[in-house]
N, C-alpha and C positions, 0 to 999 in steps of 0.2 A: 173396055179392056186396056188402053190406051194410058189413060187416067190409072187406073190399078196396076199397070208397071210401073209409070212413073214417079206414085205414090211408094213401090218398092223399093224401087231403085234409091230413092230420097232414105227412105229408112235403113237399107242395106248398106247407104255413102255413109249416113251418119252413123251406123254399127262402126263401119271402118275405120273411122276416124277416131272414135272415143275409143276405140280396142286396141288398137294398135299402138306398139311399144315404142312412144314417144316420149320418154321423160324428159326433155328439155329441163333440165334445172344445173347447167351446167355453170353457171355465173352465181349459183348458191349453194355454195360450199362450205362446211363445217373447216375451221381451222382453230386447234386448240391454244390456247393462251402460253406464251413464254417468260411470262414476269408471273412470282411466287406472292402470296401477298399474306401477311400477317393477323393471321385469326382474330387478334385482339380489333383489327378495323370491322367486324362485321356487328352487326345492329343487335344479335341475340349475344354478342360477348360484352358489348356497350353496355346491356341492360343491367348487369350484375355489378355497376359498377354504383358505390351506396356515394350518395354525396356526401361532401364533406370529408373524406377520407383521401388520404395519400394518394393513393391510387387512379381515386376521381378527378382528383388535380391536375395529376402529373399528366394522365391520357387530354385532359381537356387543353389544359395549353398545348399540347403539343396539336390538336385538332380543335381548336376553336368552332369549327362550322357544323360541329355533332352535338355541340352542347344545347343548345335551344331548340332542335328537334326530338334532343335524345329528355331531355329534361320534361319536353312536353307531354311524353309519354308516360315519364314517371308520377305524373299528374294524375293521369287516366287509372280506372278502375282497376286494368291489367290482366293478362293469361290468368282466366277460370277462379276471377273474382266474381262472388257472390254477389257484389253489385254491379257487374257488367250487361249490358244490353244484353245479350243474349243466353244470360243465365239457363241452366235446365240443371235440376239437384240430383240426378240419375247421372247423366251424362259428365256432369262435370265428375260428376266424385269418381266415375268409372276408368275419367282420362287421368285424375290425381291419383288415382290407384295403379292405373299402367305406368305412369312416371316414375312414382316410388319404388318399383320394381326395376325400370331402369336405372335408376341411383343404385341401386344394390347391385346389380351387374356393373356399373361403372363404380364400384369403390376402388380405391386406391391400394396400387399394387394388385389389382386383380392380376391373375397368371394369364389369363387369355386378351385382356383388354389393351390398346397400346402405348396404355400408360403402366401395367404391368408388364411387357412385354421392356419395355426401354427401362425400365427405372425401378427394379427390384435384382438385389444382391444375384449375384450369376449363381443357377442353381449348382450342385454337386450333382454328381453321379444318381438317380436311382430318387431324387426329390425331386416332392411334387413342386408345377406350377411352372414346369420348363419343358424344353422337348427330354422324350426317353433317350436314356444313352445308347447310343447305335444308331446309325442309320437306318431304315430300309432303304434295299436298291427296287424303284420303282421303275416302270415306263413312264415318261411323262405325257404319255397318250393317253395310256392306260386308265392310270390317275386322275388325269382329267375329265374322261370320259365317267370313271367311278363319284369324282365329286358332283359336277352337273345331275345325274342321274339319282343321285340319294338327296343333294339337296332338292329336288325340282319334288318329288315324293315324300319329303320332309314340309313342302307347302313353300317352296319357292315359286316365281313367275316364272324368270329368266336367271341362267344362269351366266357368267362372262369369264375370260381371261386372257390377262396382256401382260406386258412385260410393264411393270412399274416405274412411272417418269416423275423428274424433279421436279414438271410443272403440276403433278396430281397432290403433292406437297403444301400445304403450308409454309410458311418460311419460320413463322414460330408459332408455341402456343399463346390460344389470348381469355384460357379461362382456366381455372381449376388449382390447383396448389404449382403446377409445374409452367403457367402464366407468363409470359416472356422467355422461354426460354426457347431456345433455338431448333430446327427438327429437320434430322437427318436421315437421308434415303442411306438405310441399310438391309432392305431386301428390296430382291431384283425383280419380282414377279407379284402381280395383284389377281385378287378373283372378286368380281362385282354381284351380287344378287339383288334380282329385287321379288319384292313382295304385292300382290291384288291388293289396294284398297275398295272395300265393298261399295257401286255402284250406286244399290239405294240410298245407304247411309250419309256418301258426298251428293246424292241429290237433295239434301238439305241443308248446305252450306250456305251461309256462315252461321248456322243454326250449331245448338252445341252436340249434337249426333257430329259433326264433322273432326271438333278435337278428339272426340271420343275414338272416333275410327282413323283417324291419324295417330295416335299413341298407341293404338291396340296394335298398328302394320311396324309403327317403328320397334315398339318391344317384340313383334313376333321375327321381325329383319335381325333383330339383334339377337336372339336368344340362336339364330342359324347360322349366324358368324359366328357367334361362341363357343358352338358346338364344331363348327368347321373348323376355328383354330384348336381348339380341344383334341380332334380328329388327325390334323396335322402334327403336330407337336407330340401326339402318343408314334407319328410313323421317325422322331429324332427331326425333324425340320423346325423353324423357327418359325412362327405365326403370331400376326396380332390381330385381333378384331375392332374394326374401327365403326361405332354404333352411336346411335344419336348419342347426344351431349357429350360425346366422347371422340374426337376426330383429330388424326393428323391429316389425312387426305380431304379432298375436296370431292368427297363422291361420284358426282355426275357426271364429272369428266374421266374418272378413273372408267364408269359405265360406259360412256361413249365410244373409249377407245378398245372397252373389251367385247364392243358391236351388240352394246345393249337400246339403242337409242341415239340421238343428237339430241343437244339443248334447243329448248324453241323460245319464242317471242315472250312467253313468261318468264322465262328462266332455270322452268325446270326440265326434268330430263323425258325426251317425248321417244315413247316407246313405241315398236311398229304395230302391237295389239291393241292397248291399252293407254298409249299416249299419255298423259303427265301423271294417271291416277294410278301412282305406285310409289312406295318409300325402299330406297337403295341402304345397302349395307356393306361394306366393303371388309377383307382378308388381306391384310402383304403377308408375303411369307418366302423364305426360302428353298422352299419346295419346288423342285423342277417342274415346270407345268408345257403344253401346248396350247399356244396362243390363239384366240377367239379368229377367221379367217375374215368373218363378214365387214365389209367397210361403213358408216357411218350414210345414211340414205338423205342425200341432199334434197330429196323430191319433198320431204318434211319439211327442210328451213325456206321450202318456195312457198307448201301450202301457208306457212306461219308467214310468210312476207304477206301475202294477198288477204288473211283472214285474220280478220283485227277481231275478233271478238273474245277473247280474253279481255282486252286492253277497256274493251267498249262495255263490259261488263264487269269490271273489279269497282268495287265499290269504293277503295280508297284512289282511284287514278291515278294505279302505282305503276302499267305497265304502258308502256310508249307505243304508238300505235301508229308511227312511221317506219320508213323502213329503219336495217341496222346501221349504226354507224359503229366510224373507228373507236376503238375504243383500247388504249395498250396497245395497239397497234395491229390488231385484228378487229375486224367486222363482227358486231354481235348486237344484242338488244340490252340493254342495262335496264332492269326496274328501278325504281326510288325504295330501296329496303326502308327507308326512313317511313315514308306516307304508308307501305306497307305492313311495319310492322305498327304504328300507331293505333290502325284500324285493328288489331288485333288485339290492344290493349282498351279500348272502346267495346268490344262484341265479347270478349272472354276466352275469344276461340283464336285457331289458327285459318280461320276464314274458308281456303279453299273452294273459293268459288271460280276462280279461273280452270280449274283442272275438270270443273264440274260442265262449264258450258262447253268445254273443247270438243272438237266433232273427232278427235280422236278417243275420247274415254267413253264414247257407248261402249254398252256393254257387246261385249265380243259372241256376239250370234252370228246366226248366217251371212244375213242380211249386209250386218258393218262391216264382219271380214270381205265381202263383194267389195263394198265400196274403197275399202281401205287397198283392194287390190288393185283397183281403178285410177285411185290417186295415186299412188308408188309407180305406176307404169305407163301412163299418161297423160299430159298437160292438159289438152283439153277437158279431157273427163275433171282432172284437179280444180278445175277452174268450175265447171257446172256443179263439183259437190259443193262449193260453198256457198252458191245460190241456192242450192236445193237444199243445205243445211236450214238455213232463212225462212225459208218459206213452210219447210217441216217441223219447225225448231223454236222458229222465231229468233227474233234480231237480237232478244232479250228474254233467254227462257225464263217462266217463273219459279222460283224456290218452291220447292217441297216441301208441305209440311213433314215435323217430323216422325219417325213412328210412332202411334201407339204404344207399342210397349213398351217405349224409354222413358214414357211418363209415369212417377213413381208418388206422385202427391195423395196425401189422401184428400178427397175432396166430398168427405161427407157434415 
């Protein structure tokens, strides 16, 4: 008997221990960036850039240290070439077909997009493709509450809202016909959403089911901004929808601060359900709104300190797997966009295999919501699930083949 309490008692210490609401993550803290930086420096605005052209020139000498990385990639097969590694003639043609319906929502002067919204003649009275004349007088509680609730029903994940900051800005554009020009905060208010990318689908990354199901979330993120600035603008407020290949903001941070997530050790935006596997879409608008209350959960950038398996599992050895360092003058993780977008120009796809191994992107059943409870509220428990990731998971899960039905050959 002796033995049998003390066996309880051991099990009861250690209940206490891992239960108990200890989050210790107080020395890992999310602090968002104060330096703006210029769309044209990022790896996917580099890419458009043709050699030999004005353009190519002038960006290269002014950054010599992009040209023989950027160059090298233009070498390679490239995004959902038919001679790329990881070709699939279903899949790929599925994510060229969702892309070219994004270009059509991103044409030029679209009324809802924020290149329509900046840079088409100021409507008159009673014309389409501006807000209607008149206000409505709103609650911006109200409101809020009304938008969250039709978008979430409309097939959002998460919905957000904050007051719009200069750092969630670009400082110019760096693609498109409007390409160097300068970008200014003239609405005061943002709304964040994001979208489920499908589980099974990114269990076969960097297989081509993964571009496939990453353009299908980014055209469905973008077709609910569209429709939300559409929604605004019919209540007389100024709205633009900021959707892939189309951005003045920097997403993930505009998410962050609207308590959609923090950034983790990859880079992208780590959500409290669903952790990186989701595509954001972002609203400004002049619409009076109530601001998102939840703070930014530091217990996330501790698990991402302690658990290198993104980093130890990207195939390009594009994310850093030390802790953060300064960087602009705030603490964060920097990937090499360079080694990572190369790799993507090699496979065909947008890879996604960092979001795939993450012990936050199981799928959201009983079971992960437990855990995921365990790690938000205390350190020890944080520190056992990533040994018990390991060991349930493996150091190195294997790729998934991909589905069956996204194979489309005939093979008689």
């Amino acid at each position: 008997m002796d033995l049998v309490f003390i066996i309880l008692c051991i099990v009861a210490g250690i209940g206490m221990i891992l239960f108990l609401p200890l989050k210790g993550a107080g020395s890992f803290k999310y602090v968002p960036p104060t330096r703006r930086i210029h769309e044209a420096d990022l790896v996917l605005s580099r890419r458009l850039l043709d050699r030999g052209t004005p353009a190519y020139e002038a960006y290269y000498n002014l950054h010599p240290e992009f040209r023989n990385p950027d160059d090298r990639s233009r070498e390679a097969p490239g995004l959902l070439s038919p001679h790329s590694r990881h070709h699939q003639p279903g899949s790929f043609a599925a994510a060229k077909a969702n892309f070219k319906i994004i270009d059509i929502l991103n044409a030029p002067h679209h009324p809802f997009t924020s290149d329509g919204h900046h840079h088409r003649p100021e409507p008159g009275p009673g014309s389409p493709g501006g807000p209607s004349p008149g206000k409505a007088r709103v609650d911006p509680e109200k409101v809020t509450g009304f938008i969250a609730q039709w978008l979430r029903q409309s097939g959002a994940h998460s919905v957000g809202f904050t007051r719009l900051e200069e750092y969630h800005l670009y400082s110019h554009k760096g693609r498109g016909p409007r390409s160097g020009q300068p970008i200014e905060k003239i609405h005061e208010n943002a709304i964040a959403l994001t979208v489920e990318m499908d589980h099974r689908m990114m269990q076969s990354a960097p297989e081509g089911t993964s571009v496939m199901e990453s353009s299908e979330q980014y055209l469905r993120s973008g077709v609910l901004a569209l429709k939300l600035a559409a929604f605004i603008q019919e209540l007389g407020y100024e709205a633009a929808a900021h959707i892939d290949g189309n951005y003045e903001v920097i997403c993930p941070l505009v998410a962050a601060d609207a308590g959609l997530g923090v950034p983790g050790r990859m880079g992208l935006l780590m959500t409290p359900a669903l952790g990186p596997r989701v595509r954001i879409a972002v609203v400004t608008t002049s619409l009076p709104l109530s601001y998102s209350t939840s703070t930014p959960d530091n217990t996330t950038i501790q698990f991402c300190h302690h658990c290198t398996k993104c980093a130890r599992c990207c195939p390009a050895g594009a994310i850093p797997e030390g802790a953060r360092t300064t960087v602009d003058g705030i603490e964060r993780w920097q990937i090499n966009s360079e080694k990572c977008y190369h790799y993507w120009t090699l496979t065909g796809t947008d890879c996604g295999r960092c979001m795939t191994v993450c012990p936050y992107s199981h799928s959201a059943g009983g079971f992960h919501r437990f855990i995921r409870w365990g790690i938000k509220n205390n350190l020890v428990f944080r520190r056992l699930a990533i040994k018990l990731e390991e060991i349930f998971y493996g150091r190195r899960p294997p790729i998934r083949p991909v589905p069956g039905w996204t194979d489309i050959l005939d093979k008689s």
